[in-house]
N, C-alpha and C positions, 0 to 999 in steps of 0.2 A: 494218511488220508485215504489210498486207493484199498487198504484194507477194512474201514469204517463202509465204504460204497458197497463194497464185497458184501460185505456180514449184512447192510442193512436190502440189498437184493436177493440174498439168500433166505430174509427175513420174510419177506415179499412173496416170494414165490412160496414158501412153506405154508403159508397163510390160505393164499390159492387155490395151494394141492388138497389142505386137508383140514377146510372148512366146516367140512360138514361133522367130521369129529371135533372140532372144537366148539361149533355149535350145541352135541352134543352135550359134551361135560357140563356146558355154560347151562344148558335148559336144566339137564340132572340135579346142578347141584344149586339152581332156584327154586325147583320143586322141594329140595329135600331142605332146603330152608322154611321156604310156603309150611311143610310138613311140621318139621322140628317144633315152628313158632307157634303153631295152631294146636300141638300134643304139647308143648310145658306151657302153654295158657289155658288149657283144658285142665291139665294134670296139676298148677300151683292153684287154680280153682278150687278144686278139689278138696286142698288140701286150709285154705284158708279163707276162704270168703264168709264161710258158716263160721266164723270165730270174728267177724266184725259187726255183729249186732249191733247197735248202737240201743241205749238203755236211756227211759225218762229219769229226767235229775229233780229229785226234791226238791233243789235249791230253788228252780226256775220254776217260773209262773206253771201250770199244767195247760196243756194245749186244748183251746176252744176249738178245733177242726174237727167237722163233721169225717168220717172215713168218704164218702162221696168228696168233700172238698181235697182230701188230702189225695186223693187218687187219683182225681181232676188233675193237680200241679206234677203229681210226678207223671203219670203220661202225658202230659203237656211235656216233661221235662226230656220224656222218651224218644219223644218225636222231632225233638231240638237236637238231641247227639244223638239219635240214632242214621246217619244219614251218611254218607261216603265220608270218611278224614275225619279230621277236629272239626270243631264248632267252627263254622264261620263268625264273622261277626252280627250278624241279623240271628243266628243262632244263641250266642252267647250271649247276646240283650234279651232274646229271650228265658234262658239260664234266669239272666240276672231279677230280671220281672219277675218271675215264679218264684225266685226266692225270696225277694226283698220283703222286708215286715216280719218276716215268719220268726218266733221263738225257735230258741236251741229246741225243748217239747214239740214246737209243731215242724218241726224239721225231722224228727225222733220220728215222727206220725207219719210225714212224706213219703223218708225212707222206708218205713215199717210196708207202708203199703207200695213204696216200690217194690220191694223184696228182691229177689234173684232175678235180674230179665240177662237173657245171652246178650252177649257183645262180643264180637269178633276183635279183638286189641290190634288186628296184623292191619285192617281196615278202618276200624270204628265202625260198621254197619252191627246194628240189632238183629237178630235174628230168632226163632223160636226153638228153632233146632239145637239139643243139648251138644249134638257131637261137633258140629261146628262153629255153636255160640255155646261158649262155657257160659254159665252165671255167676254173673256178677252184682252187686251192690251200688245204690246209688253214688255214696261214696268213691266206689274203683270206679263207675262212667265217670263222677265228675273230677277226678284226678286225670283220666286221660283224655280229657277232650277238652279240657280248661289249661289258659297259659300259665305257668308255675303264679304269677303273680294274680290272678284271678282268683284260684285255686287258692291260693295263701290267705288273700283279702277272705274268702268262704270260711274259710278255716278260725281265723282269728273272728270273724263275725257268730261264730256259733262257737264259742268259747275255746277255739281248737280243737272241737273234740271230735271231727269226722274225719 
């Protein structure tokens, strides 16, 4: 027991002494996290976002949306997750409004005129800046800012295919 007191004042005092190096390390190696997460969200950008096109399906009706209506909803949609975190819920009802109605096609049409807007993944803030907002697809915003079962419900309402 007198040696658990020992070690845990010993504990105490080293903490004391050498603060400011342990603050140190601690800032260092949140920054090199902050760092890390922002360059392989930039760099798997890079590498796949331009390979999620989403393509009009023959099978589905062909979309009635003017390009003015469909770029109305997706900056509508921009301004909804582009915003500190996930969606709140006044956020996500509005998700869900912009989407509701809309064919698989005019959903093809949404995204198309989404195109690539930057999104910071480490925050969820939009931004226009490529080096600190990779681009990404409406698609990858509404996977990360949608609860898995929101996101699902989307999913299964345009045929699975975004």
């Amino acid at each position: 027991m007198a040696l658990a007191s020992v070690s845990l004042a010993k504990e105490k005092t080293f903490i004391k002494e050498n603060w400011k190096p342990i603050a140190q390390i601690g800032a260092t190696l949140g920054v090199t996290y902050v760092f890390w997460k922002v360059y392989s969200d930039w760099n798997n950008s890079q590498n796949t976002t331009r390979d999620l096109e989403l393509e009009e399906d023959s099978r589905f009706e062909k979309s009635n949306f003017t390009d003015a209506n469909a770029l109305n909803i997706a900056n509508r949609l921009q301004d909804a997750m582009g915003t500190f975190g996930v969606a709140n819920e006044e956020e996500r009802e509005i998700i869900k409004t912009s989407l509701s109605g809309l064919t698989y096609n005019d959903f093809v049409k949404v995204s198309r005129l989404f195109g690539q807007r930057g999104y910071i993944t480490l925050t969820g803030i939009s931004k226009d800046s490529d080096f600190l907002a990779p681009k990404k697809n409406l698609s990858y915003w509404l996977s990360k800012e949608l609860p898995p079962e929101d996101f699902e419900f989307l999913k299964n309402t345009f045929s699975g295919n975004i």
